[in-house]
Structure formats: C-alpha cells, structure tokens
NUBA-89325 format. One record per residue: x, y, z of N, C-alpha, C, O in turn. Coordinates in steps of 0.1 Angstrom, whole numbers, padded with zeros to 4 digits, always signed. Atoms other than C-alpha are relative to their C-alpha. Layout:
BEGIN
XYZXYZXYZXYZ/...
// end
This chain:
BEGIN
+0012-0008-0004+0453+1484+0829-0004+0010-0012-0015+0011-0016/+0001-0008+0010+0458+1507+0803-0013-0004-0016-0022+0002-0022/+0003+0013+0011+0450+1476+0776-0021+0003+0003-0030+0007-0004/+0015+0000-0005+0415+1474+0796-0008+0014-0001-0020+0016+0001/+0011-0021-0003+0403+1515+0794+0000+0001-0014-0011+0005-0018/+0003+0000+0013+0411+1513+0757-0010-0007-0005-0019-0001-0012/+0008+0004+0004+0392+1480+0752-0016+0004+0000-0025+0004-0009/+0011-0006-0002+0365+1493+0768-0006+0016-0001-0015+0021+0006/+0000-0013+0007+0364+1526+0752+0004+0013+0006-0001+0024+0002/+0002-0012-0010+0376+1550+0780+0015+0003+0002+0021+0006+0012/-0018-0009+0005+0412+1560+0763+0002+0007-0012+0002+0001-0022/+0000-0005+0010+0415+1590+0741+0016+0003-0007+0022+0014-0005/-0015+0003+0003+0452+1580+0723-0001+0008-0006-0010+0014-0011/-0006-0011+0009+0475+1601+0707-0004+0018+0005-0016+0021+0008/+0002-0013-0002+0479+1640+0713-0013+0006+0001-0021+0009+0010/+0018-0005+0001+0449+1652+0695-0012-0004+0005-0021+0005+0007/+0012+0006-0006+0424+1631+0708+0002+0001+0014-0008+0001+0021/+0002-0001-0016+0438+1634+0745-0004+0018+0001-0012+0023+0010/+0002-0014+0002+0437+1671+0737-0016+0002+0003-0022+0007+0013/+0019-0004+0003+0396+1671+0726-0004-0005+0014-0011+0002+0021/+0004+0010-0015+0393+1644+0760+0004+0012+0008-0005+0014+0017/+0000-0010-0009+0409+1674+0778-0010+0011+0000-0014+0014+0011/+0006-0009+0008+0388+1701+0760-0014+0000+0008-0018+0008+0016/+0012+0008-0004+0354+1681+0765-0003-0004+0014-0014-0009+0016/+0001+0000-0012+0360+1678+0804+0000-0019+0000-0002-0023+0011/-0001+0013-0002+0363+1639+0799+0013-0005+0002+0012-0016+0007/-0012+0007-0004+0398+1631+0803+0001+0003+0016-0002+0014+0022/+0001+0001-0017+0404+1620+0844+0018-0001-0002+0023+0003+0009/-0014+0005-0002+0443+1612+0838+0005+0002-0013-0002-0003-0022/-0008-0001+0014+0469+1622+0808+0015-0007+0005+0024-0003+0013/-0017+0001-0001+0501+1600+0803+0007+0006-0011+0001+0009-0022/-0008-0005+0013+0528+1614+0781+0012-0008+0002+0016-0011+0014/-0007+0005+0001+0556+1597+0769+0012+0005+0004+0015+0016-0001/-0013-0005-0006+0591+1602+0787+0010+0004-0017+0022+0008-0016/-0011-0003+0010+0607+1608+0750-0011+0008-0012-0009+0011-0024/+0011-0010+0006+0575+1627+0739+0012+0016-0004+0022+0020+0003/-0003-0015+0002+0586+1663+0722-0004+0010+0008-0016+0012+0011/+0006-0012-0011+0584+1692+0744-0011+0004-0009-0022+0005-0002/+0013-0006+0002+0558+1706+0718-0009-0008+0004-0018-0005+0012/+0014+0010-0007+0536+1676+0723-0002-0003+0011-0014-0006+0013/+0006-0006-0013+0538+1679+0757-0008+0006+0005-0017+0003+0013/+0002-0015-0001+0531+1712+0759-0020-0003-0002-0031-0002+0004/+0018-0004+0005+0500+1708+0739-0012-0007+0006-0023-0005+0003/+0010+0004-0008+0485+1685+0766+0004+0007+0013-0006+0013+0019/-0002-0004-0012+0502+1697+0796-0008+0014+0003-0014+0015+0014/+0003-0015-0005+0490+1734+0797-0016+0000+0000-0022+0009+0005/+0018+0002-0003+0449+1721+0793+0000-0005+0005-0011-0003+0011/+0003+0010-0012+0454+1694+0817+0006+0011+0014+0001+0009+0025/-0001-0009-0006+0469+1723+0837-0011+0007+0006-0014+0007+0018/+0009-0005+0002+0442+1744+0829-0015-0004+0009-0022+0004+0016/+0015+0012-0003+0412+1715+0839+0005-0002+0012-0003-0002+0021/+0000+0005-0015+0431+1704+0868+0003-0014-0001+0004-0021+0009/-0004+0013+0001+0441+1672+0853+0011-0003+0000+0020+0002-0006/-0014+0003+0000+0467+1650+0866+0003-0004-0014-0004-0008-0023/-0011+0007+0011+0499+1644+0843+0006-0006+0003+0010-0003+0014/-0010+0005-0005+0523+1616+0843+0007-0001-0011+0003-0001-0023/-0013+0005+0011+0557+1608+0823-0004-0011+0004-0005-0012+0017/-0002+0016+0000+0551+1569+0819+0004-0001-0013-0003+0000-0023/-0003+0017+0011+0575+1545+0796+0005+0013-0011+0006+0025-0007/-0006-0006+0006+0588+1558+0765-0012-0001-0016-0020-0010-0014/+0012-0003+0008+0563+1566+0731-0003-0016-0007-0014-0019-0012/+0001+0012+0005+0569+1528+0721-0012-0010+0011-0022-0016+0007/+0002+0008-0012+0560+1512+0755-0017+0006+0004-0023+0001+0014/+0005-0006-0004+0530+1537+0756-0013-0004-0008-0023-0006-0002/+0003+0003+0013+0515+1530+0721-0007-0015+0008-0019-0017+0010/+0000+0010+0001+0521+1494+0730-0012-0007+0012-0018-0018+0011/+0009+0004-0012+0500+1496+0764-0014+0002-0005-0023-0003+0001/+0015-0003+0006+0468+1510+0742-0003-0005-0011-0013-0001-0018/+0001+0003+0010+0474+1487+0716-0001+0006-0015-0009+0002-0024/-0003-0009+0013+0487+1511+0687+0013+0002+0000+0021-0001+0009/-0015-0007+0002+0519+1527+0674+0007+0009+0012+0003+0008+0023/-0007-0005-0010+0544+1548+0693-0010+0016-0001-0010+0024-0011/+0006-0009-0001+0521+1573+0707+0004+0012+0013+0007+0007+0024/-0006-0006-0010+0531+1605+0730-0011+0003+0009-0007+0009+0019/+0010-0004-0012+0502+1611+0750-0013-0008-0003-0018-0007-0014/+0013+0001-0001+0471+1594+0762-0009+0008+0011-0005+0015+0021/+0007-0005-0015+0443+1604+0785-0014-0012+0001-0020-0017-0008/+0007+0012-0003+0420+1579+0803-0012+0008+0005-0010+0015+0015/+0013-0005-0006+0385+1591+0808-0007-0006+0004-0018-0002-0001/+0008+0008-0013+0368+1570+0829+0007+0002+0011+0019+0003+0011/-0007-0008-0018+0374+1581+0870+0007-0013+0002+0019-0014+0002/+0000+0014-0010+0374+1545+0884+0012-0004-0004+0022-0004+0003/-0017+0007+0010+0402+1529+0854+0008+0012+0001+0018+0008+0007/-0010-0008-0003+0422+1564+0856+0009-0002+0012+0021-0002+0012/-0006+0000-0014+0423+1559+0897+0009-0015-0001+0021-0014+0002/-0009+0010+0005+0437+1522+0888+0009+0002-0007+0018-0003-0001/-0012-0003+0004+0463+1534+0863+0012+0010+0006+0025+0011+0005/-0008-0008-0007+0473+1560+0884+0008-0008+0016+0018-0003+0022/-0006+0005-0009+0481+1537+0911+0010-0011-0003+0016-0016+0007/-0013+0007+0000+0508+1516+0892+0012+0009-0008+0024+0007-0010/-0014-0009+0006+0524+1545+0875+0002+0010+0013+0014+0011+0016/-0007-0010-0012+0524+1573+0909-0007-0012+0011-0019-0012+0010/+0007+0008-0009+0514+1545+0936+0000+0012+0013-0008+0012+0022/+0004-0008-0014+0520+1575+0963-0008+0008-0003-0018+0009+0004/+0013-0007-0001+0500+1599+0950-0014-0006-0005-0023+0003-0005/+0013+0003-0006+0468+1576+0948+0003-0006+0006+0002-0016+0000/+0007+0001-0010+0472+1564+0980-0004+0013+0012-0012+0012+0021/+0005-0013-0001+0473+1605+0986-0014+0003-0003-0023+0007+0004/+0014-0003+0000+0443+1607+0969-0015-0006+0004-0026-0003+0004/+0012+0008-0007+0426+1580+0983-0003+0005+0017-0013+0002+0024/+0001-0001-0012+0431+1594+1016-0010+0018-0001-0012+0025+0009/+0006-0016-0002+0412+1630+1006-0015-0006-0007-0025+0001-0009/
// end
C-alpha cells in the first residue's frame, strides 16, 4: 500500500520531508521506524502531535525504506486521506475500524 501512495505521489519519505508534510497541513498519517532514533522521532512526533496527526511504529528503518522504495528510512507520512485510511488499516486494523465507525 505504502509502494502505491509513493508511486503516486502522496508519500513524503524520510524525516525532513515528513516533517514539511506535517508543517504544510498535508500529511494524513506518519509511520516511524520501530529502530528509528528517539531524536528522529521526536522531530515528527511532537508536530504530528501538534496537527493531530496519527503516528505509528511500523517494521524496522530497513522494511520501511523498502515499502517506499528507497533506503532505510525512519519516518514517512502519507498525504493523501483515502491511501493513509488504507495503510492505517494493515498496520492499526482496530483503530480504523474505530475510525470508520465515527
């Protein structure tokens, strides 16, 4: 799924770029890497905090990279609503069927 929001241009990979995607009000969903650095965390978590945007730990910076077609990357964010609500349902499958129900 992931593969598909990149091809079609609606994945801002890597820190910085999910950062500006947070920034810009366009990121709908931030994954970070389960072996991500607490700084690079940090530096998405506390604006997706901020915005209101969900965060998930999915996979590890290899497996993450590998799902957006690039290197080992610690954080993306998927800005498109529709492909976010689809990624979010094979990494938290309970909370969107939570959110499908509000």
């Amino acid at each position: 799924m992931l593969g598909l929001a990149r091809r079609s241009g609606h994945v801002a990979p890597g820190t910085a770029r999910a950062r500006e995607a947070i920034r810009r009000g366009e990121a709908r969903l931030v994954l970070v890497a389960a072996d991500a650095s607490p700084a690079q965390v940090d530096k998405v978590r506390k604006p997706a905090e901020r915005h209101g945007i969900p965060l998930f730990v999915w996979g590890d910076r290899e497996s993450l990279g590998r799902a957006v077609g690039a290197g080992p990357l610690s954080a993306v964010a998927v800005t498109r609503a529709d492909l976010a609500k689809a990624v979010l349902a094979r990494v938290a499958p309970e909370t969107a069927e939570h959110e499908a129900e509000h």
